[in-house]
C-alpha positions as CSV (number, residue, x, y, z in Angstrom):
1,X,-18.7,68.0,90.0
2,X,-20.0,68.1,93.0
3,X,-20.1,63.8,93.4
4,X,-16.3,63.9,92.6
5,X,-15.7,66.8,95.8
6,X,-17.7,64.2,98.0
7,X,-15.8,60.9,97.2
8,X,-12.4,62.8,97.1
9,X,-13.7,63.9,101.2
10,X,-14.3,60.6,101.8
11,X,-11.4,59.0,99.8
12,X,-9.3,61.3,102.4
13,X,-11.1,60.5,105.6
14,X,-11.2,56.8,105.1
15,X,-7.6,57.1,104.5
16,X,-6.7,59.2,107.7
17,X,-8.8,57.0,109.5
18,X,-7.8,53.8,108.3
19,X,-3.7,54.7,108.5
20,X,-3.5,55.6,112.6
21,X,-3.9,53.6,114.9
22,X,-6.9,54.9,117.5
23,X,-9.1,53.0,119.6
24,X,-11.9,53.3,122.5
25,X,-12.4,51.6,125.8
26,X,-14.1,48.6,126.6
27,X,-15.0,48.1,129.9
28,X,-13.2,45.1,131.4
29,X,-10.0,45.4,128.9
30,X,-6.8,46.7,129.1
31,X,-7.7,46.3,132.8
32,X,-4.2,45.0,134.1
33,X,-0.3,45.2,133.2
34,X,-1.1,41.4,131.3
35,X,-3.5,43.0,128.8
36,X,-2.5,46.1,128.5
37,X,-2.8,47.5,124.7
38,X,-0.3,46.8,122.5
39,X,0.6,50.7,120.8
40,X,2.1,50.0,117.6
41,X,2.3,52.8,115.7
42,X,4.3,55.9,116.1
43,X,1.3,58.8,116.8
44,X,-0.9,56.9,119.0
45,X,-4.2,58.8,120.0
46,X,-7.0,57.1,122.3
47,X,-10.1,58.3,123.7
48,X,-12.4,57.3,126.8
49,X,-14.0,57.4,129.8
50,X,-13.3,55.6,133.1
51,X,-14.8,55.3,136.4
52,X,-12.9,56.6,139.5
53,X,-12.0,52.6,140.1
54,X,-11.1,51.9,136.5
55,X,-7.8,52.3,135.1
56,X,-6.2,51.8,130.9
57,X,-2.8,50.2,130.9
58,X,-0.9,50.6,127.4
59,X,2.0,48.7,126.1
60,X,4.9,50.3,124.2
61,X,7.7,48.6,123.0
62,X,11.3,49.5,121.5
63,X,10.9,46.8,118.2
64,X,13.6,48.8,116.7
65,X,17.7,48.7,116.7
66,X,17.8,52.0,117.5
67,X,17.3,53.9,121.3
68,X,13.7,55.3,121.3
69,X,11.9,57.7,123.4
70,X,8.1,57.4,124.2
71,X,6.3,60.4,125.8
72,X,2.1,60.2,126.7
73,X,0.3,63.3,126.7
74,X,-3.2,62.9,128.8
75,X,-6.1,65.2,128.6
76,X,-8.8,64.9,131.0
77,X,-11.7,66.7,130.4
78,X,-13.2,69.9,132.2
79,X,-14.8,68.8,135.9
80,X,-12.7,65.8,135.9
81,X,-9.3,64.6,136.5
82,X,-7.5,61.7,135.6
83,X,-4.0,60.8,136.3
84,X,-1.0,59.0,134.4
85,X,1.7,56.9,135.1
86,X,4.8,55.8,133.5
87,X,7.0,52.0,134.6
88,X,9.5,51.4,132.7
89,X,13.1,49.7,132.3
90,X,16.3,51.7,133.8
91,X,18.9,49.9,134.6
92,X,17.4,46.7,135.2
93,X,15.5,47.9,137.6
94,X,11.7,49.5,137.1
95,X,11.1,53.0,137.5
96,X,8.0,54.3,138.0
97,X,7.3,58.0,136.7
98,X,4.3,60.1,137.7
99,X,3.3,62.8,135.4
100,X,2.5,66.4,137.3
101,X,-0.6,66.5,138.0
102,X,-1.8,69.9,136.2
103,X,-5.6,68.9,137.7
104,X,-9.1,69.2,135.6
105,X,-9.5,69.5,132.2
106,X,-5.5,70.3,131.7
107,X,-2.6,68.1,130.0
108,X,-0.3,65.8,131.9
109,X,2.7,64.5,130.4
110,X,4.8,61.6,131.1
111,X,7.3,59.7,129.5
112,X,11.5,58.8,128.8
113,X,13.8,58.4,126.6
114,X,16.7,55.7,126.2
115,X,14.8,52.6,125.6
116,X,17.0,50.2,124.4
117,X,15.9,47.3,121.5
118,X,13.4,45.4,123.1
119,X,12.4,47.4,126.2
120,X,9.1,48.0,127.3
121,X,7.2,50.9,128.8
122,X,3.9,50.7,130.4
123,X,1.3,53.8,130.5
124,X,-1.3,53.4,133.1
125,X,-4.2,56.1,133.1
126,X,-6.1,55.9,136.3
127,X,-9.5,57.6,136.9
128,X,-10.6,59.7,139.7
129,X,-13.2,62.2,141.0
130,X,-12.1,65.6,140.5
131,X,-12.5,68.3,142.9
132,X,-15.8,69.0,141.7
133,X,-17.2,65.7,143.2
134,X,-19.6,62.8,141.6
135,X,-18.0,60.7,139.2
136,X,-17.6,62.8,136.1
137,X,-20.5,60.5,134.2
138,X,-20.0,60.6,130.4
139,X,-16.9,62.9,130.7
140,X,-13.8,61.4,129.6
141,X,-9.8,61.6,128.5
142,X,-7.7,61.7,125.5
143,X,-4.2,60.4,125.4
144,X,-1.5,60.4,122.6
145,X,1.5,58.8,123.0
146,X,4.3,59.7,120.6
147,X,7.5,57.0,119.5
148,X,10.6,59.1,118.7
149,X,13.7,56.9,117.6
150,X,16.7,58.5,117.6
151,X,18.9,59.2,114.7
């Protein structure tokens, strides 16, 4: 009884796991607009840490036929504070969207809606000191970022 409790745990975890889409920083990727990560799936969550020089650039793109919206949600951890930044078509023109900053260890949120078929928007996360000073060693962020297509 109790083998059959411990494969079904694992049976779900490996499944969770294995259907979203989640990654973690390397150092030296993901480093520039050009290499941003691609963010396929609908519920995108990522976790990391990044020097105050470092940034994460992530790629999301509209591969439906219908208008989408894609929002980021950024969590910096407590003593540290790192920022977000939305570029992305309107118009044919870029726009560039700053989240608020909401400051250490709060949520910053950042995002549009109205992408068209085949329009891009770029998520930079940027790290920083925070108030606190030094460098936040072995403190990171999470981000999610959400695809909502309309109906």
């Amino acid at each position: 009884m109790k083998i059959r409790k411990v494969l079904s745990v694992l049976f779900a975890a490996t499944l969770t796991l294995t259907l979203s889409q989640s990654a973690f920083a390397i150092s030296g990727q993901n480093d520039t607009r050009e290499t941003a990560l691609n963010v396929q799936s609908s519920n995108f969550n990522f976790g990391s840490y990044l020097d105050k020089n470092d940034v994460d650039w992530f790629k999301v793109v509209n591969t439906s036929s219908k208008e989408m919206g894609a929002i980021a949600t950024l969590k910096s951890q407590q003593y540290i504070n790192y920022d977000i930044v939305a570029y992305y078509p309107d118009k044919g023109e870029e726009e560039v969207l700053e989240a608020q900053d909401n400051g250490q260890g709060k949520k910053d949120v950042c995002g549009t809606s109205g992408l068209l078929p085949g329009d891009e928007i770029y998520f930079k996360v940027v790290g920083h000191d925070g108030a606190w000073g030094g460098n936040g060693s072995g403190l990171g962020y999470t981000l999610n970022i959400k695809r909502d297509f309309d109906r």
